[in-house]
SEFI-113098 format. One line per field, with one value per residue: residue number from 0; residue in three letters; x, y, z of N, C-alpha, C in turn. Coordinates in steps of 0.1 Angstrom, whole numbers, plus 5000, padded with zeros to 4 digits. Atoms other than C-alpha are relative to their C-alpha. Layout:
# SEFI-113098
k <- c(NUM,...);
r <- c(ala,...);
nu <- c(X,...);
nv <- c(Y,...);
nw <- c(Z,...);
cau <- c(X,...);
cav <- c(Y,...);
caw <- c(Z,...);
cu <- c(X,...);
cv <- c(Y,...);
cw <- c(Z,...);
# end
This chain:
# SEFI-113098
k <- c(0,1,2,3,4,5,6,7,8,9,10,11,12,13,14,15,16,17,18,19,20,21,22,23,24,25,26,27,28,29,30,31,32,33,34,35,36,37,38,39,40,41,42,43,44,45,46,47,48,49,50,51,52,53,54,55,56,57,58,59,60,61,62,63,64,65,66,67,68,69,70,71,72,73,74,75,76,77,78,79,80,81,82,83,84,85,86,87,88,89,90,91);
r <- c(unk,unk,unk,unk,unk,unk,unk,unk,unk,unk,unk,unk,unk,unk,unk,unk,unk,unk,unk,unk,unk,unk,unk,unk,unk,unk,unk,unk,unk,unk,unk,unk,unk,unk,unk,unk,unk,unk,unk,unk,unk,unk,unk,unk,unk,unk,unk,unk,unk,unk,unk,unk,unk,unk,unk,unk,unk,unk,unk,unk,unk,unk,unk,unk,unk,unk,unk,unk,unk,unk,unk,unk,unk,unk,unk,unk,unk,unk,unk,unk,unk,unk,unk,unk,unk,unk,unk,unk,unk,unk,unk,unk);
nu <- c(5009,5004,4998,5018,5000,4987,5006,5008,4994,4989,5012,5003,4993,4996,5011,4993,4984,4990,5002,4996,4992,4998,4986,4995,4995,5015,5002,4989,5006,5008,4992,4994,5008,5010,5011,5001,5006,5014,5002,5001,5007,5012,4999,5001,5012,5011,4994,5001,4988,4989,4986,5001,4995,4992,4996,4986,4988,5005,5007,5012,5009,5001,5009,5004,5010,5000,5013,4993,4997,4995,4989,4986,5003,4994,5001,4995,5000,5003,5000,5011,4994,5015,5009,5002,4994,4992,4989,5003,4986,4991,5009,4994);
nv <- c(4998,5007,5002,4994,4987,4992,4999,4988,4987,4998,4998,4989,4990,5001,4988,4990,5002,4989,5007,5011,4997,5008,5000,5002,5020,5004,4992,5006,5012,5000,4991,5012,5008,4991,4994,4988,4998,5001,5011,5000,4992,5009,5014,4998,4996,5011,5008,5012,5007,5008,5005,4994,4984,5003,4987,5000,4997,4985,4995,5000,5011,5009,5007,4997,4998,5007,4997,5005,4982,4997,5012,5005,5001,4990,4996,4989,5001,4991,5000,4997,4996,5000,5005,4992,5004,5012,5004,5015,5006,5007,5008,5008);
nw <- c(5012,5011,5014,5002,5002,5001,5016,5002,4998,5013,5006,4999,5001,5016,5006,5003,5005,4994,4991,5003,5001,5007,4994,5009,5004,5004,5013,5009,5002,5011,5012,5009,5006,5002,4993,4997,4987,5008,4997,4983,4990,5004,4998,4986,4997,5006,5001,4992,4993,5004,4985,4983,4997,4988,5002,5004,4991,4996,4996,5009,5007,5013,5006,5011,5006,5012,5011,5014,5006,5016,5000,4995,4989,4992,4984,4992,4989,4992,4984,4998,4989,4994,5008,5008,5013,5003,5000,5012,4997,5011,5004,5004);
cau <- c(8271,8256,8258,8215,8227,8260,8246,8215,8239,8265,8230,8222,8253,8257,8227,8251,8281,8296,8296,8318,8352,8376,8413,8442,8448,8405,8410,8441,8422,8394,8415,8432,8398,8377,8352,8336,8327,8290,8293,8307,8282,8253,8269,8271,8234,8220,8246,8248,8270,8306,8323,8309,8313,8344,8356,8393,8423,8410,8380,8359,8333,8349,8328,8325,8299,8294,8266,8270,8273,8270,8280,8305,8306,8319,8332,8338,8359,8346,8352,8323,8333,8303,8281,8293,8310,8324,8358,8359,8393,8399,8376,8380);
cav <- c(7366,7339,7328,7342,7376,7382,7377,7398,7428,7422,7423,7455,7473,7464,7484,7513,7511,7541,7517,7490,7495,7475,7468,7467,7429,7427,7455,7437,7402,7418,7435,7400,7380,7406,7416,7448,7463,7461,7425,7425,7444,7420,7387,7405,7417,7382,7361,7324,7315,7301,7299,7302,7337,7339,7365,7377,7389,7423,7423,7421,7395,7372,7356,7345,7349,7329,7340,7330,7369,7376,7341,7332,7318,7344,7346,7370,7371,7399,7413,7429,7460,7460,7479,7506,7490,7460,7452,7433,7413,7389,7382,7349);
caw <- c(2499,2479,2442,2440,2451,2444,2404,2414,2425,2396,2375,2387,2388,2348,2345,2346,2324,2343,2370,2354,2355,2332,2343,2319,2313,2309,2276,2265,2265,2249,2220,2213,2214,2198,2223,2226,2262,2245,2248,2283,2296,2278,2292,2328,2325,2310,2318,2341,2369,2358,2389,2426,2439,2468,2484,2472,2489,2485,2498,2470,2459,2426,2405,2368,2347,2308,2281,2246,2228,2190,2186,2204,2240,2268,2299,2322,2352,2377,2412,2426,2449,2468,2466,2441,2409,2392,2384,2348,2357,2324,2298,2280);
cu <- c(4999,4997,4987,5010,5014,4994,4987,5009,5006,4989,4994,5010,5002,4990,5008,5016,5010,5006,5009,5014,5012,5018,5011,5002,4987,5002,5012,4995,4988,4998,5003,4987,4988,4989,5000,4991,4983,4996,5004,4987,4984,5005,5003,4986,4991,5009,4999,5011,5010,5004,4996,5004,5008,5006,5017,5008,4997,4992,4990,4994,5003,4990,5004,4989,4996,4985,5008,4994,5003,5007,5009,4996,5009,5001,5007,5004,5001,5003,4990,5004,4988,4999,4997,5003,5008,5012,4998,5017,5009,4987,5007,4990);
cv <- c(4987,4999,5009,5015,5003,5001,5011,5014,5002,5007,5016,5013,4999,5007,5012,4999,5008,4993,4987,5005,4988,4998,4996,4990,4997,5013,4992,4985,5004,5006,4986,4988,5009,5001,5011,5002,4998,4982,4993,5002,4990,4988,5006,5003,4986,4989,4990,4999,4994,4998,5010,5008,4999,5011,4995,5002,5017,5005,5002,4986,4995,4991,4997,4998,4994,5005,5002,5017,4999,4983,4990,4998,5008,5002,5007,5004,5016,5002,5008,5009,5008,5018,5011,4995,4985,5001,4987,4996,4994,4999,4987,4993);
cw <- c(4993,4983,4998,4999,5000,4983,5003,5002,4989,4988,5002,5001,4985,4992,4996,4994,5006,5013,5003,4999,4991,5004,4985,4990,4993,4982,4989,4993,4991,4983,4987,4993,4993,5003,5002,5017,4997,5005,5015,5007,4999,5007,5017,5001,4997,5004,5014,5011,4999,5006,5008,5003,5014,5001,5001,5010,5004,5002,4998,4997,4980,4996,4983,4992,4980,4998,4989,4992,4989,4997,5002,5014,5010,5010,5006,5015,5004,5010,5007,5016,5005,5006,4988,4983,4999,4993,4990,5005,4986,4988,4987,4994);
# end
């Protein structure tokens, strides 16, 4: 998979938030920097390429993703568990 379509897929699964799944460490990180899943889900639907997409250990397609949200600049590391749902990992 390439940077183009690994971002069009991520792009299209963020269409459905039911679709996004958020991992403990990604709710804890966005508790301490106050981000709302709202603003995830906008910087995964609009958001730029932060770091080349590779695949992990598990099989899934990593990537991160930066768009500036309510003010603030946002990025969001994702795993992409093709081709039903994303995996928010950290955001920062």
């Amino acid at each position: 998979m390439n940077d183009a379509s690994a971002l069009k897929l991520l792009r299209d699964i963020a269409q459905d938030s039911g679709r996004v799944i958020f991992t403990q460490h990604a709710r804890l990180r966005m508790r301490q920097r106050k981000v709302t899943p709202v603003q995830v889900l906008a910087c995964l639907q609009n958001g730029i390429m932060g770091e080349p997409v590779a695949l992990d250990v598990h099989g899934n397609w990593k990537l991160t993703v930066s768009r500036r949200v309510a003010g603030k600049d946002l990025n969001v590391a994702v795993a992409i568990d093709v081709p039903n749902r994303a995996i928010i990992i950290t955001v920062f």
